[in-house]
C-alpha positions in Angstrom: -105.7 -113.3 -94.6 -102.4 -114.5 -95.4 -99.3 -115.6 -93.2 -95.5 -113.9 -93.4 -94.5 -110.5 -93.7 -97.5 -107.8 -94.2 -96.8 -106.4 -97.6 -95.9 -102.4 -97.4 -96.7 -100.0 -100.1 -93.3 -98.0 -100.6 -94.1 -94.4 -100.0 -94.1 -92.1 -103.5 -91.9 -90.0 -101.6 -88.6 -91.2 -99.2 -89.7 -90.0 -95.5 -86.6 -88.9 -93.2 -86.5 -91.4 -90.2 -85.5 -90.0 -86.7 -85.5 -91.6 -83.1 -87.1 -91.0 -80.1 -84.3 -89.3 -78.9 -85.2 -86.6 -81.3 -89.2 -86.7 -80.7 -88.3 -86.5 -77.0 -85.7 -83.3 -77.6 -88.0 -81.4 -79.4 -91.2 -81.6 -77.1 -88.5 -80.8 -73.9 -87.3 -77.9 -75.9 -90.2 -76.6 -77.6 -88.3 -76.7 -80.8 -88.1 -78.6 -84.5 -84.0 -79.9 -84.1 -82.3 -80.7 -87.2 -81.8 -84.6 -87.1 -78.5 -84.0 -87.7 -77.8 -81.9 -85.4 -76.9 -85.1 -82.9 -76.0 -88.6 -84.9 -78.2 -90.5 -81.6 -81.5 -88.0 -83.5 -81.4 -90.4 -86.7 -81.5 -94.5 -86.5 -78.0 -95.5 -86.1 -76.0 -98.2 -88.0 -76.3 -101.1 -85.6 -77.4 -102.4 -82.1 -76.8 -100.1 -79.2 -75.0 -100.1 -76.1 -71.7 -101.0 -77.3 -69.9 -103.4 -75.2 -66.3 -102.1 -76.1 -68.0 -98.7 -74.6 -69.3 -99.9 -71.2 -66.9 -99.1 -69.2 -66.3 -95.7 -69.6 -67.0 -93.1 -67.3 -67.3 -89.6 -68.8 -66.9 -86.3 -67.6 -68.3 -84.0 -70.5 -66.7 -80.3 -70.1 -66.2 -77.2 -71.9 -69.5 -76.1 -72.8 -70.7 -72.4 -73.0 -72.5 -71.6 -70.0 -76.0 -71.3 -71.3 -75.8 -74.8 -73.1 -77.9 -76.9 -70.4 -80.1 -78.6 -73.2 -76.6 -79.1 -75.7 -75.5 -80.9 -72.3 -78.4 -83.1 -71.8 -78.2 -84.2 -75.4 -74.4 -85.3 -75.3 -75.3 -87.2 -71.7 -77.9 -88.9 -73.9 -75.6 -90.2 -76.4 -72.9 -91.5 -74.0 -75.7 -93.0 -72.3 -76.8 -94.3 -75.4 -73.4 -95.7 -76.5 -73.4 -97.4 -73.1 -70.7 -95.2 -71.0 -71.8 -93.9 -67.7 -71.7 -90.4 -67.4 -69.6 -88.6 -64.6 -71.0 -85.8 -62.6 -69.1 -82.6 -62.3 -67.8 -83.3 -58.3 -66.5 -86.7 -59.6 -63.3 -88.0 -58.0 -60.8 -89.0 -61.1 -61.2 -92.3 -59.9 -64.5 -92.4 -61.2 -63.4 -90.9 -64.8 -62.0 -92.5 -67.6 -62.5 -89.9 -69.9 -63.1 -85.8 -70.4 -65.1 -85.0 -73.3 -64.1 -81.6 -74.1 -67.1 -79.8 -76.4 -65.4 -76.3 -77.1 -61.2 -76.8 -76.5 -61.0 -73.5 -76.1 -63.5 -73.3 -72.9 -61.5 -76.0 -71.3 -60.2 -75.6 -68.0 -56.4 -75.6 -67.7 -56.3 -77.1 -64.6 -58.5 -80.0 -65.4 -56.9 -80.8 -68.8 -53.4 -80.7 -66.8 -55.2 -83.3 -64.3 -56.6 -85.0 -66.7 -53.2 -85.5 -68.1 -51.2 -86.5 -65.4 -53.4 -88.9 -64.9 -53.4 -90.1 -68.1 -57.2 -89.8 -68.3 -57.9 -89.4 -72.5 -59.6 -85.9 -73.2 -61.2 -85.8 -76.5 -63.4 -84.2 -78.3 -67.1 -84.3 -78.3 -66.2 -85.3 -82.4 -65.3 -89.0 -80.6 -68.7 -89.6 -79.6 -70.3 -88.7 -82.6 -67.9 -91.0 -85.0 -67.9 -93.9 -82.1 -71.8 -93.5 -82.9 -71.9 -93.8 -86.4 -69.3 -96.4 -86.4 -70.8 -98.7 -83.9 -66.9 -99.0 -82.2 -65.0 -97.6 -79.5 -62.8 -95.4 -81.8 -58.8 -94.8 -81.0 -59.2 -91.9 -78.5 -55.2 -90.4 -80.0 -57.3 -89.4 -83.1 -59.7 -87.1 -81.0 -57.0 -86.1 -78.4 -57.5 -82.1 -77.3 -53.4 -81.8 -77.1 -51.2 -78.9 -75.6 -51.0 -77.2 -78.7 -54.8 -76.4 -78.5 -54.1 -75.6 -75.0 -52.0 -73.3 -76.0 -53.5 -71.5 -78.7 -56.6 -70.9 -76.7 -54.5 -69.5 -73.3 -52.9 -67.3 -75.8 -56.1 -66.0 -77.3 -57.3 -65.2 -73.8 -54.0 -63.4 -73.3 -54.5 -61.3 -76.2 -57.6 -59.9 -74.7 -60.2 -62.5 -76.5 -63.2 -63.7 -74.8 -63.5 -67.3 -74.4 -66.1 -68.9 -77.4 -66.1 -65.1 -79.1 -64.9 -64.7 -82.7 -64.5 -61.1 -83.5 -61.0 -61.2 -84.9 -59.1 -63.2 -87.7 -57.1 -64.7 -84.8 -59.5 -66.3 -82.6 -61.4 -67.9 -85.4 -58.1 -69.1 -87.0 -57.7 -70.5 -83.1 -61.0 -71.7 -83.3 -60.8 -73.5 -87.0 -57.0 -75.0 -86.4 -57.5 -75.8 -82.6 -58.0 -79.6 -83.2 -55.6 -79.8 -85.9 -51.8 -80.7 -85.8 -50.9 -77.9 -88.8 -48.5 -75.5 -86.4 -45.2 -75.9 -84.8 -45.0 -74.7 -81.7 
């Protein structure tokens, strides 16, 4: 009966708010996800694609092997953020990035390529933080370096299974992988 905004009752109790993204992950999967479980499942900070992210090409990597549904969800939010996502036969040409999800699953010949190309390959941690801070972040702070590299080639050496943690070692490899705490 009146014009401007419809007056809203405020609920007695404060309801969690999700996206679509989340509605749409739980019907594929058959499953109730945590909302944190991907920053793109709750409302983000501020308007989406982000232009500082369009042209980026990603090649996401290093996922366990039964992880089909974890990948779909990352291609989402690099979609989301506005970067093109890069299949797996994709000439480096066509990459800018390598989003690496578990360092120590990552290919050594493909981080070497990578490198010598001086394609950035970061951590699936970049996505989430560009996300929640509506910018392109510095990829140096999300860098997978050698040292990672190398802790993980010499877990595998020491007879460890790639993604397992059944010793102190690997899950001190695990925990310090992204971290610049050892001298090597």
């Amino acid at each position: 009966r009146e014009f401007g905004p419809p007056t809203i009752p405020t609920p007695r109790v404060a309801l969690p708010l999700a996206t679509v993204h989340w509605v749409n992950a739980c019907l594929a999967d058959n499953a109730c996800h945590l909302r944190s479980s991907f920053p793109h499942f709750e409302p983000g900070p501020g308007p989406l694609p982000l232009e500082a992210m369009k042209g980026c090409s990603i090649r996401i990597t290093a996922l366990e092997a039964s992880s089909h549904r974890k990948r779909k969800r990352i291609e989402e939010l690099a979609v989301l953020l506005g970067s093109q996502v890069a299949q797996q036969d994709s000439r480096w040409a066509q990459i800018t990035h390598v989003v690496c999800v578990v360092p120590e699953l990552l290919d050594k010949r493909l981080f070497e390529g990578a490198t010598r190309r001086s394609k950035p390959v970061v951590t699936f941690q970049w996505l989430c933080d560009c996300f929640r801070m509506q910018a392109r972040l510095p990829e140096e702070h999300y860098a997978v370096s050698i040292k990672a590299q190398a802790l993980a080639g010499s877990a595998l050496q020491a007879g460890g299974v790639p993604g397992s943690q059944t010793t102190a070692a690997s899950f001190a490899t695990k925990v310090l992988a992204n971290h610049e705490v050892l001298k090597i």
